[in-house]
C-alpha positions in Angstrom: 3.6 14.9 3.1 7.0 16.7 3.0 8.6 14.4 5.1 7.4 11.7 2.9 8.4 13.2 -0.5 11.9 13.9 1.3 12.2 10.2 2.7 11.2 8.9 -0.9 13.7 11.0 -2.8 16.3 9.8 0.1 14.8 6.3 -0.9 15.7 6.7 -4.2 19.1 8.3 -3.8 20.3 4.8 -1.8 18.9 2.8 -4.4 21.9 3.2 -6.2 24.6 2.8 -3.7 25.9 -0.3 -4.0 27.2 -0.4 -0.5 23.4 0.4 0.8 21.6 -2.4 2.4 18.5 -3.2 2.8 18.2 -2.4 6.4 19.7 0.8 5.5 17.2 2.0 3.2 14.5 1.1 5.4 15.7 3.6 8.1 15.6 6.5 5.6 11.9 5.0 4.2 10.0 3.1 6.2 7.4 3.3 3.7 9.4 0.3 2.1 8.4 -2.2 4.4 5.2 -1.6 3.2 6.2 -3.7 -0.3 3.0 -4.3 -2.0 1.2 -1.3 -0.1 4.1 1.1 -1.2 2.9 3.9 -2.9 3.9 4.4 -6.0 7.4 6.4 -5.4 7.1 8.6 -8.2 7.6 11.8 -9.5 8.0 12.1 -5.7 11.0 10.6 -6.7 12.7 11.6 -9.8 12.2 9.5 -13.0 15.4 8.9 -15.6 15.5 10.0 -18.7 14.5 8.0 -21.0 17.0 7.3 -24.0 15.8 8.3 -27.5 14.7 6.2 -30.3 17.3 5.0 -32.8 17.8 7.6 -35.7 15.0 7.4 -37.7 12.2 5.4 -35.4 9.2 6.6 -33.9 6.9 5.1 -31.5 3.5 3.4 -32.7 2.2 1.1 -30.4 2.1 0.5 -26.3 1.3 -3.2 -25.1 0.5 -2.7 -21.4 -0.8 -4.7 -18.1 -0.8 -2.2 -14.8 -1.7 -2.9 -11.3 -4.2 -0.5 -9.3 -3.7 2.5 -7.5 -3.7 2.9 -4.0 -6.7 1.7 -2.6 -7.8 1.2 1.6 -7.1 -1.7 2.8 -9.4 -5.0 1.8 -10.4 -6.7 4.9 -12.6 -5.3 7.9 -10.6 -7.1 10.3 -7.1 -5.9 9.4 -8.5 -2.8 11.3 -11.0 -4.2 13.9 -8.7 -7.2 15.4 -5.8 -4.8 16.4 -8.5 -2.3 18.1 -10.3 -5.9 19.9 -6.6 -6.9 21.0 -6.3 -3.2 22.5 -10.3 -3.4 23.9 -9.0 -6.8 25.8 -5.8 -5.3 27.6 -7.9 -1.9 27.6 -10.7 -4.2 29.6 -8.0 -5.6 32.3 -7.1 -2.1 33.3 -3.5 -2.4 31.5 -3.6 0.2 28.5 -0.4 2.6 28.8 -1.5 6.3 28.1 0.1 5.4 24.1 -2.2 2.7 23.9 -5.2 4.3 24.8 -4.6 7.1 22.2 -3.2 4.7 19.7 -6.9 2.4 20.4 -9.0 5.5 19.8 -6.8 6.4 16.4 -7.6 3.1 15.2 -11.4 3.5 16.1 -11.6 6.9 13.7 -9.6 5.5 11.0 -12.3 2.0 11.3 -15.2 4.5 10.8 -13.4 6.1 7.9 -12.5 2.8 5.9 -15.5 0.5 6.8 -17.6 2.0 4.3 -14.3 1.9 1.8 -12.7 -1.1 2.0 -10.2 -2.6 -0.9 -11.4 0.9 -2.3 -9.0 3.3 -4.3 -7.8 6.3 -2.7 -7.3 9.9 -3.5 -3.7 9.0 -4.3 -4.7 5.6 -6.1 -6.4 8.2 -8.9 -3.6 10.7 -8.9 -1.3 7.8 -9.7 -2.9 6.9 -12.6 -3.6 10.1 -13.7 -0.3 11.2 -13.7 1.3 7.9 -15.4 -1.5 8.5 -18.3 0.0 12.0 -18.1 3.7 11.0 -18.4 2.6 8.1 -21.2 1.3 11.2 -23.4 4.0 13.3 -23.2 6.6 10.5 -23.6 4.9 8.7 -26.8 2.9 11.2 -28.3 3.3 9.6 -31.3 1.6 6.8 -30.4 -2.1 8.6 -29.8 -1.3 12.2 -31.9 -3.6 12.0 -34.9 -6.9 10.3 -36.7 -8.8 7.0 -36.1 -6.1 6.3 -33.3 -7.9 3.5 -31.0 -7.0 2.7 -27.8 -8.3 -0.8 -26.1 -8.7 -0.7 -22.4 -9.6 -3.7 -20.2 -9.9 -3.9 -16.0 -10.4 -6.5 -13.9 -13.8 -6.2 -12.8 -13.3 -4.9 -9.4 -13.8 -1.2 -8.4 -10.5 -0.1 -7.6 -9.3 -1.8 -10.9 -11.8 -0.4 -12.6 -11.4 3.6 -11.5 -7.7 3.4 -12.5 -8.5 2.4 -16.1 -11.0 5.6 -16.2 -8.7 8.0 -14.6 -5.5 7.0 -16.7 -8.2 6.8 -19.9 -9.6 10.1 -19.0 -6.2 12.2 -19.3 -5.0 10.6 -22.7 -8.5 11.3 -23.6 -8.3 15.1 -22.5 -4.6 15.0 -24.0 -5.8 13.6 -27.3 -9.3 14.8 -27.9 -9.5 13.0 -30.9 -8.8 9.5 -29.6 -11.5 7.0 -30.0 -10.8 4.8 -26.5 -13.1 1.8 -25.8 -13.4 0.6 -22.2 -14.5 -2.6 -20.5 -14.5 -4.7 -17.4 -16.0 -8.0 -17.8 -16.1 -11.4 -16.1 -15.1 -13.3 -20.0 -11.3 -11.1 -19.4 -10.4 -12.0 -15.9 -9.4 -15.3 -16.6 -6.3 -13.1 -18.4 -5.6 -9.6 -16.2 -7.1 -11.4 -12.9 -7.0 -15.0 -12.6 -3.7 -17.2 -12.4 -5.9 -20.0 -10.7 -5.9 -22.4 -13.9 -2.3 -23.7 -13.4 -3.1 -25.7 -10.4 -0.4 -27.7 -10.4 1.6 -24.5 -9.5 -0.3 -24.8 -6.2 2.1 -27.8 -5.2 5.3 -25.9 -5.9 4.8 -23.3 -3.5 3.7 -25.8 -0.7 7.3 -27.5 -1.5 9.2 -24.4 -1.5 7.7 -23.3 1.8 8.3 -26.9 3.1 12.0 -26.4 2.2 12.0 -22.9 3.8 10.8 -24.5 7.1 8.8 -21.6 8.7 9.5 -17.8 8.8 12.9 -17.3 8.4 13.3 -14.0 10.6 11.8 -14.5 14.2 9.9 -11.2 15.1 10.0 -9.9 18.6 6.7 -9.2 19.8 7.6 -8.0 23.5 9.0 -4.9 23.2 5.9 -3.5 21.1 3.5 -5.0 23.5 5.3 -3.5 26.5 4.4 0.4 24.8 0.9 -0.6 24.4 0.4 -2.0 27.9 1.6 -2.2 31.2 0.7 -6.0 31.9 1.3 -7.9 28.9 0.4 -11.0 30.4 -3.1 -10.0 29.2 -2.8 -11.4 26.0 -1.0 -14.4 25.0 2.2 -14.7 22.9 0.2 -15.4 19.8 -1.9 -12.4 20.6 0.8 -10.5 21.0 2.6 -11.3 17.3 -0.8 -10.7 15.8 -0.8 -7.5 17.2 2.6 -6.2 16.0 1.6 -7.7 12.5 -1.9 -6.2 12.3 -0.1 -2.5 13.9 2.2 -2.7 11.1 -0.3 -3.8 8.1 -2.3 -0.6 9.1 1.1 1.5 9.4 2.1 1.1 6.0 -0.9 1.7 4.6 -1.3 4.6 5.6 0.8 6.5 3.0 -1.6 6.0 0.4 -4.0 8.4 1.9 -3.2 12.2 2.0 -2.5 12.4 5.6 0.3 12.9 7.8 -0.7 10.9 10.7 1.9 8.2 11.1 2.7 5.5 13.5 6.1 4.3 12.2 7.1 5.7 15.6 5.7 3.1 17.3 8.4 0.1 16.0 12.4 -0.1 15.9 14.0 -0.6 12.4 14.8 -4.1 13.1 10.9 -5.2 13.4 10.0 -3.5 10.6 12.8 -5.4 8.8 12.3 -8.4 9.7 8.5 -8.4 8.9 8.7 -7.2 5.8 11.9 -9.5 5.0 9.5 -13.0 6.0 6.8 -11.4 3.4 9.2 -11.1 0.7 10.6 -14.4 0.9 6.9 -15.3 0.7 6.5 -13.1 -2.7 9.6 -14.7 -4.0 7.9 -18.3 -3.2 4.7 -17.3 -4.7 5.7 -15.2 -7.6 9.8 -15.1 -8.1 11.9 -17.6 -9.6 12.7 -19.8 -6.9 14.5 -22.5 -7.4 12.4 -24.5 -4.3 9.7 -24.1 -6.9 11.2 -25.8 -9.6 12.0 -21.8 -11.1 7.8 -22.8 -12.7 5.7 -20.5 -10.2 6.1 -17.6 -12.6 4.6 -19.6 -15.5 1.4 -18.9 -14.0 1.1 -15.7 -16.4 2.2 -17.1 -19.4 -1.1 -17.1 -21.4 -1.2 -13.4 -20.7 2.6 -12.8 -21.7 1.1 -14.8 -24.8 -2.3 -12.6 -25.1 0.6 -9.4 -25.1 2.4 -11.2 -28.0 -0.4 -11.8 -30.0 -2.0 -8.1 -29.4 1.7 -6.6 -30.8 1.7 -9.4 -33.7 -2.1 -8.4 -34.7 -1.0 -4.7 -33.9 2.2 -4.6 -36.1 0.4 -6.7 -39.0 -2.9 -4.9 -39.3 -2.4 -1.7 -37.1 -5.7 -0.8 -35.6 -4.9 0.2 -32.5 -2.3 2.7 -31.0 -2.6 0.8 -27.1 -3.9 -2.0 -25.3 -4.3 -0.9 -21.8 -4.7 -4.0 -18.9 -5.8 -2.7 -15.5 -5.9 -5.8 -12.8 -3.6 -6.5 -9.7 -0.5 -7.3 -8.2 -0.2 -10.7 -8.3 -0.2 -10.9 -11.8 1.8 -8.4 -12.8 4.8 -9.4 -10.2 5.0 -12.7 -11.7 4.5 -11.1 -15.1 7.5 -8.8 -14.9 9.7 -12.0 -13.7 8.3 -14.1 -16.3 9.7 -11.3 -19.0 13.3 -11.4 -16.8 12.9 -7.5 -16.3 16.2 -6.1 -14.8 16.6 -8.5 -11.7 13.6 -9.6 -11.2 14.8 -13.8 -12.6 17.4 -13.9 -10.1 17.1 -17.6 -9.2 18.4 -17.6 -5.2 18.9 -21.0 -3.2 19.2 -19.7 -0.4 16.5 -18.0 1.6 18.7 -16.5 4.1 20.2 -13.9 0.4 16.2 -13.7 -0.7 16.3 -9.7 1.3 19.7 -8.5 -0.5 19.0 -9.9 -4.1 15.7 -9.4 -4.5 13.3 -6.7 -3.0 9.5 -7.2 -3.5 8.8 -3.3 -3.2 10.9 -2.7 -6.4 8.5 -4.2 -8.4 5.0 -4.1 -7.6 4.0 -0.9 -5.4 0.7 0.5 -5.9 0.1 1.5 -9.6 3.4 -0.6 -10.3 3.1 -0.7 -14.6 4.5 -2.8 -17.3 5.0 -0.5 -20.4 5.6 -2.2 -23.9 6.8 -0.1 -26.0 6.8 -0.8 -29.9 9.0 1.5 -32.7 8.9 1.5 -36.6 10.8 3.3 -38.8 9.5 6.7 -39.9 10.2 5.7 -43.8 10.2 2.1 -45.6 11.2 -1.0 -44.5 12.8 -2.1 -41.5 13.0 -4.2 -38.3 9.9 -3.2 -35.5 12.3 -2.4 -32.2 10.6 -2.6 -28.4 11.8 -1.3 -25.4 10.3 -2.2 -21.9 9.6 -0.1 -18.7 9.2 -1.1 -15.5 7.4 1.2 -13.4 8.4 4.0 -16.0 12.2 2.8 -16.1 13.5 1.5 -19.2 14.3 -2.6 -18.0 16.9 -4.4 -19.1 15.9 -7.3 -21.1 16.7 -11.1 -21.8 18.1 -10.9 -25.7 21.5 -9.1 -26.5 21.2 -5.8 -28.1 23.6 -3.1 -29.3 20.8 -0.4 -29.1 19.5 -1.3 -25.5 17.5 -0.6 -24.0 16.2 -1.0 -27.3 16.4 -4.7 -29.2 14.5 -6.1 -32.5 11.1 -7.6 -31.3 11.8 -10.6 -33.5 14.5 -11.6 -31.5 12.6 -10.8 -27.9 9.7 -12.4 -29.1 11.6 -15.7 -30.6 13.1 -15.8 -26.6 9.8 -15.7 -24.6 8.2 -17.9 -27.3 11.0 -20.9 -26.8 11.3 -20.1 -23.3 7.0 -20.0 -22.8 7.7 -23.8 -24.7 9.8 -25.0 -22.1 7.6 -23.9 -19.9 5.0 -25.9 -21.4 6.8 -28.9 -21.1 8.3 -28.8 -17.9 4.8 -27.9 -16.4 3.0 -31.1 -18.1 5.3 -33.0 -16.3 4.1 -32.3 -12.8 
């Protein structure tokens, strides 16, 4: 776990070197390659400060949507098929002494998840606990006092569902007097869960992919194979890519349990690279603001960045509630934060080949990856209701000029997503 914290704040640190590349980071943190199975980096890794309210505001109201922690991973056969790839060379006599011990690692760890999969983790809770944790001592304003009401909502699976209790249960402890109402139901995921209604989207993302023309960055295979066996001969070249892929889907997942088994050691930087570089130009397909995709695939959330307008309107008209908590997934929230042009994340790229340097999957949606609204009044009489946004806990830039960013007036952010959410509208009915 040392190691790791160290890598992560290392991690950090080359985040903000402009002359770091990718490939660069990903020798001091592996764990990056993991992208959407990267745990969340922090406080391993130190959070900014974040800049105080204009004279005279205080905070009253959080509008939030947040992924789930870290969780096991979902399907039985991302652990079985690497172990029956190793069975069938292990059956032929060709196993090296590294695969034999690697094949009976995987065995233990099947018997551990089997009975856990898509579950959270130790460090899944932890997460959550510790954003709750960081929310209360940020905004304390926002839950300090009577008949405060917090409204929190989970997709209806498990792992969705335990991050909504841990993160409820430490505002709860942290304001006692906190009236908090939970619920997971099938009538909400068409909102925190579900961006299946936009079907014509579906098209856009065959056509980008069509334009991309395959997986951009050829992965070698051989060189991995040749450590697990002697003959390699025993499994066929598909086998042998499946392998590598399946190796290193189990590799990164692994730092979202509290272990320090690793087997990071078993790739070079440049395989690690280059798989995780063909999965995010796959995110930026799917969820980004790609241009192949007509720059629409991110309208796939808008009726929940409209559900999140209409909680603050309702919120700042009637008051009622202090925080409307969302618990659901990744794929939701990535396209989410794009939609809402945090920081970087609207960079429209042409072409694929600049996809790695301009826009890193793993930046937005780790586990327990959060999208904090965060709404300010003034103390006394009249006066414009401010928002600032964080991003996994880091105040974003946003889409609207402001002379008090991160701050800006929600008016004015809420006039751009509602003319930009009506372009949307139109563009999409013409597919």
């Amino acid at each position: 776990m040392i190691k790791r914290c160290l890598a992560l704040l290392i991690g950090a640190f080359m985040f903000t070197v402009a002359s770091a590349t990718v490939q660069e980071e990903f020798i001091l943190n592996p764990d990056l390659s993991g992208a959407y199975m990267l745990v969340y980096p922090y406080p391993a890794a130190p959070l900014p400060a974040l800049t105080a309210a204009p004279e005279g505001y205080v905070p009253f109201y959080i509008n939030h949507y947040g992924r789930h922690g870290s969780r096991w991973l979902i399907g039985k056969k991302d652990y079985t098929e690497p172990i029956r790839l190793l069975e069938k060379a292990d059956s032929a006599g060709c196993l090296t002494p590294l695969g034999k011990r690697t094949m009976a690692d995987l065995r233990t760890w099947l018997k551990l998840a089997e009975p856990r999969l898509g579950e959270l983790t130790d460090v899944g809770a932890e997460q959550h606990q510790g954003i709750a944790r960081r929310m209360a001592q940020n905004f304390p304003e926002v839950f300090r006092g009577k008949d405060k009401v917090v409204r929190a909502r989970s997709s209806v699976v498990i792992r969705c569902i335990l991050s909504m209790m841990n993160e409820t249960s430490v505002l709860q402890s942290c304001f006692p007097m906190l009236n908090i109402h939970t619920d997971a139901s099938q009538s909400d995921m068409s909102v925190l869960a579900d961006g299946g209604h936009f079907k014509k989207l579906d098209a856009l993302r065959k056509e980008a992919r069509e334009k991309r023309g395959g997986s951009l960055y050829v992965v070698p295979f051989e060189r991995f194979a040749r450590t697990m066996m002697f003959d390699t001969s025993v499994l066929t070249d598909e086998e042998k890519s499946s392998l590598i892929h399946y190796m290193r889907q189990l590799a990164v997942s692994l730092q979202n349990h509290k272990t320090d088994y690793t087997l990071y050691q078993l790739f070079t930087d440049e395989e690690l690279f280059k798989m995780w570089a063909n999965d995010n130009i796959e995110s930026y397909i799917a969820f980004g603001n790609c241009p192949h995709a007509r720059n629409l695939r991110p309208y796939q959330q808008s009726h929940l960045l409209r559900e999140m307008i209409t909680s603050a309107d309702n919120v700042i008209a009637n008051g009622g509630r202090a925080a409307d908590l969302r618990f659901g997934h990744d794929v939701i929230l990535m396209p989410l934060a794009v939609l809402m042009e945090l920081d970087d994340t609207n960079v429209s790229i042409e072409n694929f080949e600049d996809v790695a340097e301009q826009w890193q999957n793993y930046n937005i949606f780790p586990m327990a990856c959060n999208i904090q609204m965060v709404f300010y009044r003034p103390v006394s009489g009249d006066g414009e209701v401010l928002v600032k946004v964080l991003l996994n806990e880091h105040e974003a830039r946003l889409p609207v000029e402001s002379d008090i960013a991160p701050y800006c007036k929600w008016s004015e952010l809420r006039k751009y997503y509602l003319e930009k959410l009506e372009k949307m509208d139109a563009e999409y009915e013409k597919l």
